[in-house]
SEKE-28589 format. One line per field, with one value per residue: residue number from 0; x, y, z of N, C-alpha, C in turn. Coordinates in steps of 0.02 Angstrom, whole numbers. Each point is the difference from the previous one (the first is absolute). Example, Ala and Ser with C-alpha at 12.3 -4.5 7.8 and 13.67 -1.06 7.14 Angstrom:
2
tormi = c(0,1)
n.X = c(660,-18)
n.Y = c(-284,53)
n.Z = c(390,-36)
ca.X = c(-45,42)
ca.Y = c(59,59)
ca.Z = c(0,3)
c.X = c(45,-39)
c.Y = c(60,55)
c.Z = c(0,37)
This chain:
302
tormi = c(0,1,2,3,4,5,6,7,8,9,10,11,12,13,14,15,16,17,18,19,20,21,22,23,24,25,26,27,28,29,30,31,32,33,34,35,36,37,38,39,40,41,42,43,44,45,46,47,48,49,50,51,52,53,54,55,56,57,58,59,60,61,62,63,64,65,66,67,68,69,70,71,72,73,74,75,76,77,78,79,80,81,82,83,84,85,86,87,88,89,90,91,92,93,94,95,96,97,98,99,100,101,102,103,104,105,106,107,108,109,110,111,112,113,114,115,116,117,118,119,120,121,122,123,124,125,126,127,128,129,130,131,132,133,134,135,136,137,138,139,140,141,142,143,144,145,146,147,148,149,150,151,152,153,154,155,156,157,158,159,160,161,162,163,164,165,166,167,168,169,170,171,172,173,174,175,176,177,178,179,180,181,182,183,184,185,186,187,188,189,190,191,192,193,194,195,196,197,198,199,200,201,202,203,204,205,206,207,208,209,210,211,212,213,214,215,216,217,218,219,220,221,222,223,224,225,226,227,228,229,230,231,232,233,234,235,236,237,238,239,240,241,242,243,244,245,246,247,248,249,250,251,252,253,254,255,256,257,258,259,260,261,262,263,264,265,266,267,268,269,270,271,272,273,274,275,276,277,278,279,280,281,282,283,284,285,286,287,288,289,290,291,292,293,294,295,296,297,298,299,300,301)
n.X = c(2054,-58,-52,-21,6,-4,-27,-51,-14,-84,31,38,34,46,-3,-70,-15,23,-7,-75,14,10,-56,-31,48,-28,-18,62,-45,-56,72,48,-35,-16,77,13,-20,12,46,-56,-40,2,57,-32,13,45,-11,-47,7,30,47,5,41,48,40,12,-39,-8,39,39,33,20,25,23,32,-16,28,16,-65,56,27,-43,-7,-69,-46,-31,-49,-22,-27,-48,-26,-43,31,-16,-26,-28,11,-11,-18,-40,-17,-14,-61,-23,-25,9,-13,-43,-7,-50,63,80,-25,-14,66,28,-37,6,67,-50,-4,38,-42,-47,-15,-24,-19,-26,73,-6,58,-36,54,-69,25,33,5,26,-28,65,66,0,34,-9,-4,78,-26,-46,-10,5,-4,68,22,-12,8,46,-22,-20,57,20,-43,6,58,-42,-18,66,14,-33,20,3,-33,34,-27,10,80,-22,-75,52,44,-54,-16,44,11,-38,42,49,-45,-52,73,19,-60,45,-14,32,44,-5,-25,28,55,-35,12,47,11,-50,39,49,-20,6,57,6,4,75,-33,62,20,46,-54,-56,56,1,-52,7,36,-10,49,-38,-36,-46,-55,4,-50,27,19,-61,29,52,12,73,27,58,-60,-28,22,53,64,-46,-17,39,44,25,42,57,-48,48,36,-65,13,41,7,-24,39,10,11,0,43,3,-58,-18,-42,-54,-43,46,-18,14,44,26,77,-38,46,0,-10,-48,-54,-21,-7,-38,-29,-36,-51,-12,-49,-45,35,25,-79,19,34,-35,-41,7,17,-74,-7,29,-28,-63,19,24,-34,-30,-44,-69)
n.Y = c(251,17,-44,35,-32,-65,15,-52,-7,-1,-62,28,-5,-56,11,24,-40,-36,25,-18,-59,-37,53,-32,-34,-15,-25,-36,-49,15,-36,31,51,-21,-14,43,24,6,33,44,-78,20,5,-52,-8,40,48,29,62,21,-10,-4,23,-19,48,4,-36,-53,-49,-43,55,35,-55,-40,98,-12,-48,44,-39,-19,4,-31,101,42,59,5,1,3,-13,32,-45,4,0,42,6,59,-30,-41,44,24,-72,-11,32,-24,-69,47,76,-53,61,20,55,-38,-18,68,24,-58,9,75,-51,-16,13,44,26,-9,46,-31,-20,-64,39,32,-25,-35,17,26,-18,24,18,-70,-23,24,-33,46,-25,50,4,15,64,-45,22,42,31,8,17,56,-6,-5,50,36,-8,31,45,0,-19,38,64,-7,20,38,19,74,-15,27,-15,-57,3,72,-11,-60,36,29,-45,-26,48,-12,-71,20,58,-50,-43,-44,-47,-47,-23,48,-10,-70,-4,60,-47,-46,36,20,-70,7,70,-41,-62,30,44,-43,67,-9,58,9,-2,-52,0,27,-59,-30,-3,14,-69,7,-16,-8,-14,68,10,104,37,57,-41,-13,75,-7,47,-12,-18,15,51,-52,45,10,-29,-49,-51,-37,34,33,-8,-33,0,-63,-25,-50,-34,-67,41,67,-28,-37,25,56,-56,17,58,13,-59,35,47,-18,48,-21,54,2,29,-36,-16,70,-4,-25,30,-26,-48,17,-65,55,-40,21,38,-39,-61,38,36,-75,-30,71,-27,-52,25,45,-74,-29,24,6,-64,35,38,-11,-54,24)
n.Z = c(179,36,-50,-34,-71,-17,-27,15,-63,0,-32,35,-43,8,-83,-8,61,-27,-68,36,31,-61,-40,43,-22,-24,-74,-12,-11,-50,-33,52,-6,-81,14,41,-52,-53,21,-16,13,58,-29,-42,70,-31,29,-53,12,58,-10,62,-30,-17,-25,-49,-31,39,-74,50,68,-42,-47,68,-1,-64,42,59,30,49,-69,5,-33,14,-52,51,-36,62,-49,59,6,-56,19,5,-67,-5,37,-54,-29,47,-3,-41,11,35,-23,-68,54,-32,-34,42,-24,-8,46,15,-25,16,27,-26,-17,37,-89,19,49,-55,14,12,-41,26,0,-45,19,47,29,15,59,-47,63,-17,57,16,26,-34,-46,10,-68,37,37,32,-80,36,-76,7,60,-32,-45,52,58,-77,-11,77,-1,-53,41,62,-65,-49,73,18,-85,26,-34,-41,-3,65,-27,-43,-47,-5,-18,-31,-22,-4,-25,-14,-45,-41,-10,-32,2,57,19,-13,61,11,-23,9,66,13,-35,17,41,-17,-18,100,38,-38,51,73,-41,60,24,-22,0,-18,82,17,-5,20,67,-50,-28,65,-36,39,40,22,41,5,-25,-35,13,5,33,42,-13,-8,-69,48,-73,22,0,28,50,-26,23,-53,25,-38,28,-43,63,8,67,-3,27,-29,64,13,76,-14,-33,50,40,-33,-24,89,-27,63,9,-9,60,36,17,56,1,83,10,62,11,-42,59,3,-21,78,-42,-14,-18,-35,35,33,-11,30,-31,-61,27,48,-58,-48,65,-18,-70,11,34,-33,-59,31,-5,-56,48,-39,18,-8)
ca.X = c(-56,-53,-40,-63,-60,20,-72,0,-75,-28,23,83,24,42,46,-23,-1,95,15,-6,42,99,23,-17,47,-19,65,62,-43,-55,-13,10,-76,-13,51,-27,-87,-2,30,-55,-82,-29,25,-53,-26,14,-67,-19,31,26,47,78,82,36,48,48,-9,11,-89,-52,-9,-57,-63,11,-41,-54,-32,-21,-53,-7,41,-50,-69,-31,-31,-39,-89,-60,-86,-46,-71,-59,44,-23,55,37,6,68,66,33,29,41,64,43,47,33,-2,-24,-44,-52,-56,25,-66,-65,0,-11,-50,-24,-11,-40,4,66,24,13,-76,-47,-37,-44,13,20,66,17,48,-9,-27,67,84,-5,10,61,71,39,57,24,51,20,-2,-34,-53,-91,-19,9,-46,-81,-1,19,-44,-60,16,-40,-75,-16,17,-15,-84,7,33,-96,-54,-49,-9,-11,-86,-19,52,-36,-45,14,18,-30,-38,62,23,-59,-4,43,-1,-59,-16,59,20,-42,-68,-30,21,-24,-46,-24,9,-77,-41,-3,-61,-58,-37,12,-39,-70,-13,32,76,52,43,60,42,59,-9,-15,52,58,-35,35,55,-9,12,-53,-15,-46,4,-36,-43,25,61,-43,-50,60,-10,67,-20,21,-43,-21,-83,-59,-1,-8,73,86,33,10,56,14,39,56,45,-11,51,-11,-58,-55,-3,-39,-82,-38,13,-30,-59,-10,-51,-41,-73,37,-4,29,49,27,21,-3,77,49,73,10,-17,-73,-75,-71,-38,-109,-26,-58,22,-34,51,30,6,25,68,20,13,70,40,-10,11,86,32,9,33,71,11,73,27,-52)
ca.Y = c(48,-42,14,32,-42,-10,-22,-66,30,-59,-12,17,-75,-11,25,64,24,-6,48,59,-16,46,67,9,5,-48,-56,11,-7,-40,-37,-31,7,-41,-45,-28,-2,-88,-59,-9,2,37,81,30,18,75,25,90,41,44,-38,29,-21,54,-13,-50,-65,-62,7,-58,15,51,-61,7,26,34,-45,4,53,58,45,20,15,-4,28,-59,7,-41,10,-31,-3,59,92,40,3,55,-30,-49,40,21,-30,1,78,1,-49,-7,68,36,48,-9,35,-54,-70,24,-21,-47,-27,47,-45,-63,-56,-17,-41,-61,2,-45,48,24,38,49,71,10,-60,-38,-85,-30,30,-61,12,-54,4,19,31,19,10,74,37,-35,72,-13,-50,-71,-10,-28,-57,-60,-20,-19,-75,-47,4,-43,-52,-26,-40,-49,-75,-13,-45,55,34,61,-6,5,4,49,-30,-56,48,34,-39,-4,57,7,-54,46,47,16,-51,-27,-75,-47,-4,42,34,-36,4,48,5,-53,64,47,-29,-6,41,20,-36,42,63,80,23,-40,49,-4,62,14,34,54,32,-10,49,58,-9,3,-62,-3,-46,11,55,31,-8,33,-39,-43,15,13,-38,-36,-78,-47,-4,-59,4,28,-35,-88,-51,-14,54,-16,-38,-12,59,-22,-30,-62,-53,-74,-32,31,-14,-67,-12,37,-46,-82,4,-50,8,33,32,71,65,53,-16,52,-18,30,3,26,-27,-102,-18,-40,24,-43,5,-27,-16,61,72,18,-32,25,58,-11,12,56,34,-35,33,57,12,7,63,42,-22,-10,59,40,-73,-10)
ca.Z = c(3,-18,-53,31,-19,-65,-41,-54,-40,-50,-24,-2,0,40,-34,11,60,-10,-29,36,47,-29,-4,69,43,64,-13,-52,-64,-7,-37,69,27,-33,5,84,-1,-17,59,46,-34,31,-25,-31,52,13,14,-7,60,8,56,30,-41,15,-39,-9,14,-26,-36,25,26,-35,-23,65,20,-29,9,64,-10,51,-14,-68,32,-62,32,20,17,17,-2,35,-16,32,-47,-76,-52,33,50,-46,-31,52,36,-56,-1,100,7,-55,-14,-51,8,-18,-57,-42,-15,-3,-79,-37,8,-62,-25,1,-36,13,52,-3,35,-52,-55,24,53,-28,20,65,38,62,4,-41,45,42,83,2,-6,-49,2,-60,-9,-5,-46,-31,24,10,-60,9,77,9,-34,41,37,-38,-30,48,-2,-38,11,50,-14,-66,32,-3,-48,-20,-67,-22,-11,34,66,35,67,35,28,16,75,42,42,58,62,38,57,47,67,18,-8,-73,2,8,-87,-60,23,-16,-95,26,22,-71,-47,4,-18,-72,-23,-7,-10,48,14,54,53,31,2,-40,-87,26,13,-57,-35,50,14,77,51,66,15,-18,-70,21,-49,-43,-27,-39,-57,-40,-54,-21,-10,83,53,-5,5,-62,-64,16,9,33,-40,-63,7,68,41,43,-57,75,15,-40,51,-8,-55,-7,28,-65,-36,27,51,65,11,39,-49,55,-51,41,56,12,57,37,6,-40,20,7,-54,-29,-34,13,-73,4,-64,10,27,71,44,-34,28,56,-27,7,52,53,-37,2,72,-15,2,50,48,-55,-29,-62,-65,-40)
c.X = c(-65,-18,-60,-58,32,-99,13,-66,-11,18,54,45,80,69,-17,28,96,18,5,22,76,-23,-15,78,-35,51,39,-13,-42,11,9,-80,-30,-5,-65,-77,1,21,-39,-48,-40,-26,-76,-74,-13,-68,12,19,49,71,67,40,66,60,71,-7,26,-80,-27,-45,-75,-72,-41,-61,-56,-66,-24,-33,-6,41,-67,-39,-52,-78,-56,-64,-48,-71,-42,-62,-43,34,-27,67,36,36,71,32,47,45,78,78,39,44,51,39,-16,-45,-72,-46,-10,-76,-48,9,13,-74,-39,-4,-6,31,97,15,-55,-102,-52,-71,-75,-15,-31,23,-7,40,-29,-36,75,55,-2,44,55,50,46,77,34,92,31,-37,-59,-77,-93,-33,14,-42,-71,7,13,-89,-51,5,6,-60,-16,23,-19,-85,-9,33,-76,-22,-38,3,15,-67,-18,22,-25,-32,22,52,-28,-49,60,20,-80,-5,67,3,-59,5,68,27,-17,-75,-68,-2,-57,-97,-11,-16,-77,-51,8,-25,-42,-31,6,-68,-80,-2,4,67,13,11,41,37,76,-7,7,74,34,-11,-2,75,11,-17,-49,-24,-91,-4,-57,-66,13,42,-51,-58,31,-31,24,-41,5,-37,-48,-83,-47,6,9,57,70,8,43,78,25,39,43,52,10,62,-44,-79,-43,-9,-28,-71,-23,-37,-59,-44,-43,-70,-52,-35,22,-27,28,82,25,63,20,45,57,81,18,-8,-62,-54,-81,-21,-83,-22,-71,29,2,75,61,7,12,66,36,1,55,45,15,31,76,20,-22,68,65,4,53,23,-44,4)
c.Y = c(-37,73,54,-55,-50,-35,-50,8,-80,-29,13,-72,1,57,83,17,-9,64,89,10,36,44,42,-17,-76,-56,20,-11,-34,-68,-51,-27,-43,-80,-18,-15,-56,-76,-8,-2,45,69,39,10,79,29,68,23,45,-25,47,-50,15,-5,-60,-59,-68,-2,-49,35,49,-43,-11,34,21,-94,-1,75,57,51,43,21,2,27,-53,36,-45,34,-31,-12,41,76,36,14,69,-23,-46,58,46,-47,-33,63,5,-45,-21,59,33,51,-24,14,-57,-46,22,32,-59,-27,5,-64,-73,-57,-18,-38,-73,-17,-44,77,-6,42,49,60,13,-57,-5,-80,-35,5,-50,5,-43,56,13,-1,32,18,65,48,-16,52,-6,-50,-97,-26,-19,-46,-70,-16,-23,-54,-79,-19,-26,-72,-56,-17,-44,-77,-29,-14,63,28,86,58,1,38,86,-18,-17,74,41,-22,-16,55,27,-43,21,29,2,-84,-15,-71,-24,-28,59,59,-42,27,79,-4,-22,74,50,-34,-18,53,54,-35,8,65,52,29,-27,52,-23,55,-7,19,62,63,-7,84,62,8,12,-70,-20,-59,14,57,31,-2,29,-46,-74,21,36,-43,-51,-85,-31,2,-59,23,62,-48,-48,-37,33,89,-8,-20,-15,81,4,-39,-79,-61,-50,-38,19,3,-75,2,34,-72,-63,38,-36,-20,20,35,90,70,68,-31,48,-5,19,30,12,-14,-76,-5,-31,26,-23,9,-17,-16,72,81,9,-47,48,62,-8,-4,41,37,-32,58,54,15,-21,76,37,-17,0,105,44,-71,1,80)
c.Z = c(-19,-54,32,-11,-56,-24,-35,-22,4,-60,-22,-11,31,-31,21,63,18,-16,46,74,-4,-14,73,31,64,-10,-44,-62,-17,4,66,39,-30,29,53,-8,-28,34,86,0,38,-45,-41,43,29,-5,-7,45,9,42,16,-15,54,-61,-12,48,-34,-30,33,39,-22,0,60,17,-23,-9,61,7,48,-39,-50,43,-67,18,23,32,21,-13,16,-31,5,-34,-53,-18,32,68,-11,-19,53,39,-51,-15,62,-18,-50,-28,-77,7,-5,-57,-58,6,-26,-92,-15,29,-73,-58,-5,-14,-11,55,7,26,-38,-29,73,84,-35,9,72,43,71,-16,-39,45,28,57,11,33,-62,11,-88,-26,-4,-59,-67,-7,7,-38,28,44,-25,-69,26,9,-26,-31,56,4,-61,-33,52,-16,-41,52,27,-29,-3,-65,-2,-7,71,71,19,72,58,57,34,91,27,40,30,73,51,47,38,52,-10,-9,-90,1,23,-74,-23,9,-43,-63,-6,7,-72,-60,-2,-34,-73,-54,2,-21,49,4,47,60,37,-2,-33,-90,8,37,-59,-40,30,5,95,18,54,9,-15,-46,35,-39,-84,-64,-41,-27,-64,-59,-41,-36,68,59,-8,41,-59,-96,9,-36,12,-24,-51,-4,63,45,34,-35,53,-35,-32,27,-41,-77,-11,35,-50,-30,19,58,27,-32,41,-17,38,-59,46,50,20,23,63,47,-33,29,-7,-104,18,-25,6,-66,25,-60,2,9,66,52,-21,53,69,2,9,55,46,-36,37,94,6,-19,69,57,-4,-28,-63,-45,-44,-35)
């Protein structure tokens, strides 16, 4: 008879995982299972998971199978770049069947799951963009502790200070969602400290869609005149955290802005990603009309 499931936890050692094998009926006895683990260097190779068994086995055989990975399933999440956090948890809950309600209370505590103090208590910009594989039964809390603890492993593999790694987020997930190439990220990062530098608003619409929470490609007026910190054409500089949760790319160009004097970009091709960067209002406002003559030409994309 096959097993419905036999579970190997994280750090389960060769005697643990013996033991529960024989009261599983998988082998005759631990000490047989033992025997075989040790007598195989491979053996401390076993991987978290979930594996089809089947009963009364040879313990070689058992060892065997819980070393071949087609026998191992295990919940497995891809997070895309760019995602709002509401966005990660939904995607999280599909791919792990944890309840959604589960992220959105442990979100409630921050500092358990590990959030650095100068988030303060918000996990966007912290849901580092990867291939998860978690462990059975492994709960919300955990999940997102994994992820926050990527993200801050991936700014401490940068050399980003604590102190700095906010900010450094924060423009990242701007470089995120407002372009597509590394050199085109880096160029915009060049355009938001021109104009942080002269004191103008960044008006940007993905602030603005963040702060609507609404997806678009343009914002209504209504929506950029919203009092939200996150509206950028009424409030100066960066918003007060990151609105996306950005990848390694956009986390480096944050890091290595282009040189230049650019204070405007658009892109003109929401489907390609290309973009145009000006250095004027008046080349800025020819820009916007290649923009403006794509959407007419693309009905229902803009």
């Amino acid at each position: 008879d096959a097993l419905p499931i036999f579970v190997v936890n994280p750090g389960d050692t060769g005697g643990v995982i013996g033991q529960r094998l024989q009261a599983a009926d998988v082998v005759l006895t631990a000490g047989a299972f033992v025997d075989a683990f040790t007598a195989n260097a491979k053996a401390s190779g076993i991987q978290p998971g979930s594996y089809t068994l089947l009963k009364q086995m040879k313990a070689s055989d058992a060892l065997a199978a819980l070393l071949d990975p087609a026998n191992r399933s295990v919940p497995r999440v891809t997070i895309r770049e760019g995602m709002w956090r509401s966005e990660v948890f939904a995607a999280l809950s599909k791919g792990t069947s944890t309840p959604l309600a589960d992220y959105v209370a442990a979100a409630k505590d921050p500092t358990a799951l590990g959030l650095p103090p100068e988030a303060k208590g918000n996990l966007e910009g912290y849901l580092f963009p990867a291939t998860y594989e978690f462990a059975e039964h492994a709960s919300a809390a955990e999940q997102l502790k994994t992820m926050i603890g990527t993200t801050t492993a991936k700014l401490d593999d940068l050399g980003i200070t604590p102190a700095k790694a906010h900010d450094v987020l924060t423009m990242a997930s701007i470089l995120e969602a407002e372009a597509r190439t590394l050199a085109d990220r880096e160029k915009v990062a060049r355009v938001l400290l021109n104009r942080i530098a002269d004191h103008d608003y960044l008006q940007l619409d993905s602030t603005v869609s963040y702060a609507a929470q609404r997806r678009a490609v343009t914002t209504t007026d209504a929506e950029r005149a919203s009092k939200s910190p996150y509206n950028t054409y009424t409030h100066l500089g960066l918003p007060p955290g990151p609105i996306d949760n950005p990848g390694l790319v956009s986390i480096q160009a944050a890091l290595t802005p282009a040189t230049g004097t650019w204070r405007y970009f658009v892109a003109v091709n929401p489907e390609t990603g290309e973009t145009k960067f000006a250095n004027t209002f008046a080349e800025h406002q020819k820009n916007v009309a290649l923009f403006q003559s794509w959407c007419r030409a693309h009905p229902g994309k803009c």
